[in-house]
N, C-alpha and C positions, 0 to 999 in steps of 0.2 A: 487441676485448678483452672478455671474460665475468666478469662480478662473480659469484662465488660468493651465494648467497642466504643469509641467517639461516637457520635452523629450531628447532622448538619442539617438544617430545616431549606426545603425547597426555597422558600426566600432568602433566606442567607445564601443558596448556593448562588442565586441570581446574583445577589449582591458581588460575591467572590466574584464571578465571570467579568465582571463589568469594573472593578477595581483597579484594575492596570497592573496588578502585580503578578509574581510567578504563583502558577496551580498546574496540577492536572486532572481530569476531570476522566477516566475513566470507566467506559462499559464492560463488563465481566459475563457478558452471555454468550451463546454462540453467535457466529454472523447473520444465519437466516432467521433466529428468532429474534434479535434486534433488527431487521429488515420491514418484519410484517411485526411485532408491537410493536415498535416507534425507536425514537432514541432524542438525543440532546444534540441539538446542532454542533457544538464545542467539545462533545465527548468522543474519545478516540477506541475505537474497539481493541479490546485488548483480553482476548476469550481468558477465562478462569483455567480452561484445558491445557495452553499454550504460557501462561503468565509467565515463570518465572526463564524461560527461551527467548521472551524478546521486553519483559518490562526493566530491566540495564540499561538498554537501548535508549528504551524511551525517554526513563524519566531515568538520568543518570544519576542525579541527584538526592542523595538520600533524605534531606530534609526538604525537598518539594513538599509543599500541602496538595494531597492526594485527597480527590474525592472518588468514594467509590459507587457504580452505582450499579442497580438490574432491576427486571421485572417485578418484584417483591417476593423471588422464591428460593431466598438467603444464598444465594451466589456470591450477592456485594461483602455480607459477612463474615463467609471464607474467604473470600477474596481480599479483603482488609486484614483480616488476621496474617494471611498469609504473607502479606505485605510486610506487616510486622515484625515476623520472624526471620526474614530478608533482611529486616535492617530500616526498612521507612520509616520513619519516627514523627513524623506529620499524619495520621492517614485517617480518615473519617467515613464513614457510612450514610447516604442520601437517604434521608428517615424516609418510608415509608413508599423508595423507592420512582419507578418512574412514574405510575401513579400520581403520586403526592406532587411532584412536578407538574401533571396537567391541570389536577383538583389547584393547584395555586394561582393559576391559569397562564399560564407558559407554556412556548411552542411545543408539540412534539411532531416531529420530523419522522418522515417514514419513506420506506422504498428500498433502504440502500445499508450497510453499514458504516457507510463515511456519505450520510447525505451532502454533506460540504462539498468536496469536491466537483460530483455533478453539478450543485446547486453555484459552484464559483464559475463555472462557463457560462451556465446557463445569463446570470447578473453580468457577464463579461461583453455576453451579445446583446443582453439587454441597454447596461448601459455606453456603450461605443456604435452601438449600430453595427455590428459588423456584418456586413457583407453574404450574401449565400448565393446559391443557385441548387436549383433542385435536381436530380437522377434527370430528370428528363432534357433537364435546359443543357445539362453537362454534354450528355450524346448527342445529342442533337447538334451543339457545336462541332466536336467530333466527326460526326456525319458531314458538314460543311466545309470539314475539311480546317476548319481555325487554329489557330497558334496556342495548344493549350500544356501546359505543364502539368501534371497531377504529382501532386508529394503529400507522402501518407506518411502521418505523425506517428504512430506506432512503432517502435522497434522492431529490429530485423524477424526477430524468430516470431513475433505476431503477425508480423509482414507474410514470413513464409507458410505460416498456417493457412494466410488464406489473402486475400488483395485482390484490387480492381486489374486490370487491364491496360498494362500501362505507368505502374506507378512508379515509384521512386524511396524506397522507407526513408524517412530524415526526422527523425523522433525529436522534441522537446528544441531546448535551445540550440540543435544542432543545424535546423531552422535556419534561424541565424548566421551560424559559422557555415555552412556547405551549401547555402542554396544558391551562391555564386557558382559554383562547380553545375549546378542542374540546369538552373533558370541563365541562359545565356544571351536574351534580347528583352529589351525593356520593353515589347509589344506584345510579347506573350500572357495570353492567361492563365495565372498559376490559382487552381485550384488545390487544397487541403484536405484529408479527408484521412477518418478513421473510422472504427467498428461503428460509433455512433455519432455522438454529438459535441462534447466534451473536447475531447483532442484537437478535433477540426475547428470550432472558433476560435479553442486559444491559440492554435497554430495559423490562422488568418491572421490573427489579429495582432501574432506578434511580428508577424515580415511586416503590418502597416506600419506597427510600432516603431518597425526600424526604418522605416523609409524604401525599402522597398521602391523602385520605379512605379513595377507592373500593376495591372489591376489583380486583386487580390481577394478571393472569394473561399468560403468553407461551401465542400457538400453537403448537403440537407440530408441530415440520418447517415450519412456514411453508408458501409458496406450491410447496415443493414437495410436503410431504405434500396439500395442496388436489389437486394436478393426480394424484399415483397413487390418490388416491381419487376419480378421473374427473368431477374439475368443471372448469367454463372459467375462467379468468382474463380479464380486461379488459385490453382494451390500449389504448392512447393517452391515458387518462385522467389527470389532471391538479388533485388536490387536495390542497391543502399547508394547514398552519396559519398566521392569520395573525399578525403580532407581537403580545406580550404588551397589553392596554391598564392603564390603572392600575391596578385591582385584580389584574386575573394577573400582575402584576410583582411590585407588593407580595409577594402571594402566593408567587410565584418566587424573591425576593431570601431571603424566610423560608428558604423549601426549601434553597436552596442553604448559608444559614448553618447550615442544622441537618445539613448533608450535610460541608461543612467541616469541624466540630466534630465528627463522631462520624470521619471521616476525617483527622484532621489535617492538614489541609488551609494551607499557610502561605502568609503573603503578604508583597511587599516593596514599598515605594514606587520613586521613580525614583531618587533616590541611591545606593538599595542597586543597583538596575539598573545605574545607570552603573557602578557601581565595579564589578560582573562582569562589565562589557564591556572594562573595564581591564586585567581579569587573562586574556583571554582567551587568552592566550600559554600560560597555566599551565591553566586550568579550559574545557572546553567549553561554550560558551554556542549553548541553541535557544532562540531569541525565537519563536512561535508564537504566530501568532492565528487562535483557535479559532471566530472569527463566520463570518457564510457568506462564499463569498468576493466577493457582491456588496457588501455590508457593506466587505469588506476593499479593494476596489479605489476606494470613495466615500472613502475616506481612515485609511490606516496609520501604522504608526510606523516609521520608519526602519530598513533593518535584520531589520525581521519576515519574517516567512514566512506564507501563509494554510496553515492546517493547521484545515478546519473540523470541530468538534467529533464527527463522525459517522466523519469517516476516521483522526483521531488516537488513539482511543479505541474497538476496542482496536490498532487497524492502528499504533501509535505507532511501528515500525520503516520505519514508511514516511516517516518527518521525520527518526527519530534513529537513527544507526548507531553510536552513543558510549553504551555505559551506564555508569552512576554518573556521568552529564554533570548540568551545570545547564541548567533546562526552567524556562524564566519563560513562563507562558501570558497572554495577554493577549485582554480580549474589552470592553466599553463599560460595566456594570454586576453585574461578578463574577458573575453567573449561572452564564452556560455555561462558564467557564475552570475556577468551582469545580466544577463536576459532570465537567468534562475531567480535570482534575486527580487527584480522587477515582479515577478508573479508574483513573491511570498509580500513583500512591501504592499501589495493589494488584496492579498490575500489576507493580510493584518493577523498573523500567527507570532509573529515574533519582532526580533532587533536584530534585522539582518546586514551584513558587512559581506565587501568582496575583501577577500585578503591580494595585496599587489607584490608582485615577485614571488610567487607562491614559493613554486620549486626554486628561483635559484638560489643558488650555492649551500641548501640542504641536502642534509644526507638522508637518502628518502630509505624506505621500506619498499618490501619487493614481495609479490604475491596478495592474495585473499589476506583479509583479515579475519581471524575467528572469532563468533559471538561470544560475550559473555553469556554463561547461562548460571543464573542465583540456585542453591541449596543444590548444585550436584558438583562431585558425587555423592551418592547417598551411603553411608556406611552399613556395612550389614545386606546388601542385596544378591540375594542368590543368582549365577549367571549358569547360562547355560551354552554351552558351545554351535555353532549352525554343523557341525558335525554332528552332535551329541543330540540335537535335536532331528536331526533328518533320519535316524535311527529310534527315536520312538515314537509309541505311537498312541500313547494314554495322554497324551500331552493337548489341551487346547490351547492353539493359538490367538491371541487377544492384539490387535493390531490398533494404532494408537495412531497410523500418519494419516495425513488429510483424503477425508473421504477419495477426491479425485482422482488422485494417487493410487489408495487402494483397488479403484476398480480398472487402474490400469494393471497395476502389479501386485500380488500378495501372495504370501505363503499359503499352500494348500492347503485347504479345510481353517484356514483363518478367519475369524467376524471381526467386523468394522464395530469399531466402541471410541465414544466422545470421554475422553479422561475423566472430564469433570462430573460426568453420571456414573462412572465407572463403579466406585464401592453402592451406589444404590440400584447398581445392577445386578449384583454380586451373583446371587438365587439364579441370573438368567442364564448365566453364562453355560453352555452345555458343557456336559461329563460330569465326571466325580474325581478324575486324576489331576495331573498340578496343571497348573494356569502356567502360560510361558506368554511374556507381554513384549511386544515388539513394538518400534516406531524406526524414523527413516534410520537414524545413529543409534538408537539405542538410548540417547539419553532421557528423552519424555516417558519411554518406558521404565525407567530408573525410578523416577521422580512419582507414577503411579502406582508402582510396586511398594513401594514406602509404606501408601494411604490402604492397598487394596490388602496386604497380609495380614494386618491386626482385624480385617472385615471377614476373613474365613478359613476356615480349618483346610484347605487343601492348601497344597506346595503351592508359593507363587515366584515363578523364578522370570530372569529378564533373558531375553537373547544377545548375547555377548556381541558389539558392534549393529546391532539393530539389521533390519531390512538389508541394507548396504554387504555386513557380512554374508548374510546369504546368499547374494548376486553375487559377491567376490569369489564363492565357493562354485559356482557355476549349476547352483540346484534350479530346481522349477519353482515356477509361478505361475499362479493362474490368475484370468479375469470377472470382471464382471462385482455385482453388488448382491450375493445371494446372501439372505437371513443375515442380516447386520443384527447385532444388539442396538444400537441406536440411528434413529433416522441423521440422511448429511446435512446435519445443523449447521456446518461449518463453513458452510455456502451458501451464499446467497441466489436464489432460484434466475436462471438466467437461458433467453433459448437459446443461445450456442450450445449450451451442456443439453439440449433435445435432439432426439435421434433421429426423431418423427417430422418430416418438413414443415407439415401446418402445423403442428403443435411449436417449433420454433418458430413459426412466422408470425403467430400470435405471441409468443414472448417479446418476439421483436417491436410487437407494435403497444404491446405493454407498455415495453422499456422506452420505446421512444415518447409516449402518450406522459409518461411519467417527467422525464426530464424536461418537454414546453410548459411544464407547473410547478415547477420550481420556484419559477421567480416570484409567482403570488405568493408561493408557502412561507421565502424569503422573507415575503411583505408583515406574514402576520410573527414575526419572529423579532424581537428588541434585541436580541444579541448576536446579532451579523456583523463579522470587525471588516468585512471588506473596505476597502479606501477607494476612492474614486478620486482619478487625474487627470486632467484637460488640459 
């Protein structure tokens, strides 16, 4: 029997956006084919292949009004249905898709799958002036011999991938809290810098924010204008700040009140905490704690989520898929929640709170938290042991984890396949013996094996523990991207991922061409909730 689906008319959906109330607004394609056709500035990518792995997460709330939407080539309507069957009891279908969105004449956004984020820097330098200097001005003081600092807003292991010469990793609001520890005379010039653009302003602009003495400047393009204007980068290298000690705290706690107060920045203690966890039937609650997440695993608060300050800030669609939700941030001495905070407050996504005395005198949790993942296990799924598999040999491997991934490491004789194309691949898939479906755990493969058995007469069995088991088992692996069943839609096209110098040198100069046009695209778009504070 076929439930008819809701649907929702491009004008209405505008209207929804702009209402003040709780939604989430939903794309269900892959990332690279919402990159090049376009997408909704307010919609959160959320692939059809991956949904039921991270939409708990998102939209925790089961009666959110869910809009769903895609290209018009019925994604959005398995993707709603499936919602359904999870439990969503709000969920609606964007008639006629992202089309019917332009034809109403409303923005469509393109480059990126979370245009937002790039596009929230991009308005950040726009509207503060913030400060730059370009590759060349950089060295050249250098050369002179000047008093310069470099702190690269990126995290340690982006750091150690690759970095300037010199730098320092102090990712997101940590900024704030440890740049007393790096920056140790108010004469110096402290420059900021990351892969591009993004990082580097808002990480200028939030030492101005805090008062900061020094002069204070982002590098222009980052590590990628360094490399088209023919310098090496360092790789392996490994220098992070270390925690605040009593005076750069002091110092820190200042900043951050003076960044609160010019941000409105609000705070609730734990009664008011609990009684939003009360109402959570009615109100969306993200508990997020924004410390690192080794910080976070030494002891949380029940409940929480690590969401460290570098990836929530501006990436915030990566925790919440609910806007106008409640976002209670929590971190050990209001520092980095208040300067997390501060971004999402202008980022205009939600109703965000620092929680005060977070930790004390709870009884925290210890370790990772594990994802909820909706509709598994699946009943009835044939498993297949990485022993039982490494001994046959009619068996086709069908691998499910992210293209990246697989061209690092996959089972031999495995093809690359997007879930969500999966049963209309069915025909392609080579041999005639059983299909064995793997991803990193084994659960995404669970969850296609479901959809892919009732689509054809061969055995489809899963790999017991996924990828993971068979590296536990000490088998092999090979690399590389030979004869995929499906192109890596699941990424968005980028020249880091180029092998070829000029071919990434020209991605680079894509990417960066892209993000100084932002702020016009911004311009012809009515539903921007950024806030602006002076």
């Amino acid at each position: 029997m076929t439930t008819s689906l809701a649907t929702i008319s491009a004008t209405s959906l505008h209207d929804l956006l702009t209402d003040g109330e709780e939604y989430a607004l939903l794309d269900v394609r892959e990332a690279r084919v919402t990159a090049e056709q376009g997408s909704i500035l307010l919609a959160v990518s959320v692939p059809l292949s991956t949904l039921e792995l991270r939409v708990a997460g998102l939209v925790p709330r089961r009666s959110t009004r869910v809009v769903v939407y895609d290209g018009g080539d019925g994604l959005a309507e398995r993707g709603a249905a499936r919602l359904a069957e999870l439990g969503y009891t709000d969920v609606v279908v964007l008639e006629g898709g992202l089309a019917a969105w332009a034809e109403a004449g409303f923005k469509v956004q393109s480059g990126g799958d979370h245009v937002i984020g790039q596009a929230f820097g991009e308005w950040i330098e726009e509207v503060y002036s913030t400060p730059h200097i370009s590759v060349e001005e950089y060295r050249a003081k250098l050369a002179a011999g000047e008093d310069v600092v470099l702190l690269d807003s990126r995290p340690l292991p982006e750091f150690e991938n690759h970095s300037l010469p010199g730098g320092t990793s102090v990712p997101g609001a940590e900024l704030v809290y440890r740049a007393g520890e790096v920056v140790t005379s108010p004469d110096s010039l402290v420059v900021v810098n990351c892969a591009g653009r993004t990082r580097s302003i808002l990480g200028a602009q939030v030492l101005i924010n805090a008062g900061l003495p020094n002069r204070v400047v982002s590098l222009e393009g980052g590590t990628q204008s360094w490399v088209l204007e023919g310098h090496e980068l360092d790789h392996g290298e490994s220098s992070a700040a270390p925690p605040p000690a009593e005076q750069a705290l002091e110092n820190a706690k200042a900043a951050a009140g003076r960044i609160a107060d010019r941000f409105g920045v609000r705070t609730v203690d734990g009664d008011t905490l609990r009684r939003f966890r009360q109402e959570q039937r009615e109100r969306s609650l993200y508990l997020l704690d924004v410390r690192t997440p080794e910080e976070f695993e030494q002891g949380h608060l029940a409940g929480s989520v690590s969401a460290p300050s570098w990836d929530v800030a501006p990436w915030v669609f990566r925790y919440i898929g609910t806007h106008h939700a409640r976002i209670v941030l929590v971190d050990n001495d209001l520092v980095r929640a208040t300067v997390a905070a501060s971004w999402i407050v202008q980022f205009g996504w939600g109703e965000v709170f620092v929680l005060r005395d977070a930790l004390a005198g709870e009884v925290l949790e210890t370790g990772p938290v594990q994802r909820e993942v909706l509709g598994a296990p699946v009943a009835g799924v044939e498993r297949v042991s990485a022993a039982e598999l490494r001994d046959r040999s009619d068996a086709q491997v069908v691998d499910l984890q992210p293209s990246q991934d697989f061209r690092a490491g996959h089972l031999p004789g495995a093809v690359f396949a997007l879930r969500s194309r999966l049963v209309g691949s069915v025909e392609e898939i080579p041999g005639d013996g059983p299909v064995v479906l793997t991803s990193p755990d084994g659960v995404l493969a669970e969850l296609a094996a479901a959809e892919l058995a009732p689509a054809t007469g061969r055995p489809v069995r899963v790999l017991d523990g996924g990828t993971a088991a068979w590296r536990a088992h000490g088998l092999p692996l090979e690399t590389g991207f030979d004869a995929p069943l499906h192109p890596a839609d699941d990424v968005v096209a980028s020249g880091w991922r180029e092998t070829d110098p000029e071919r990434r040198k020209a991605g680079f100069r894509a990417y960066l061409s892209w993000e100084l046009g932002l702020v016009a695209e911004l311009n012809q778009d009515d539903t921007v909730p950024f806030a602006t504070f002076h």
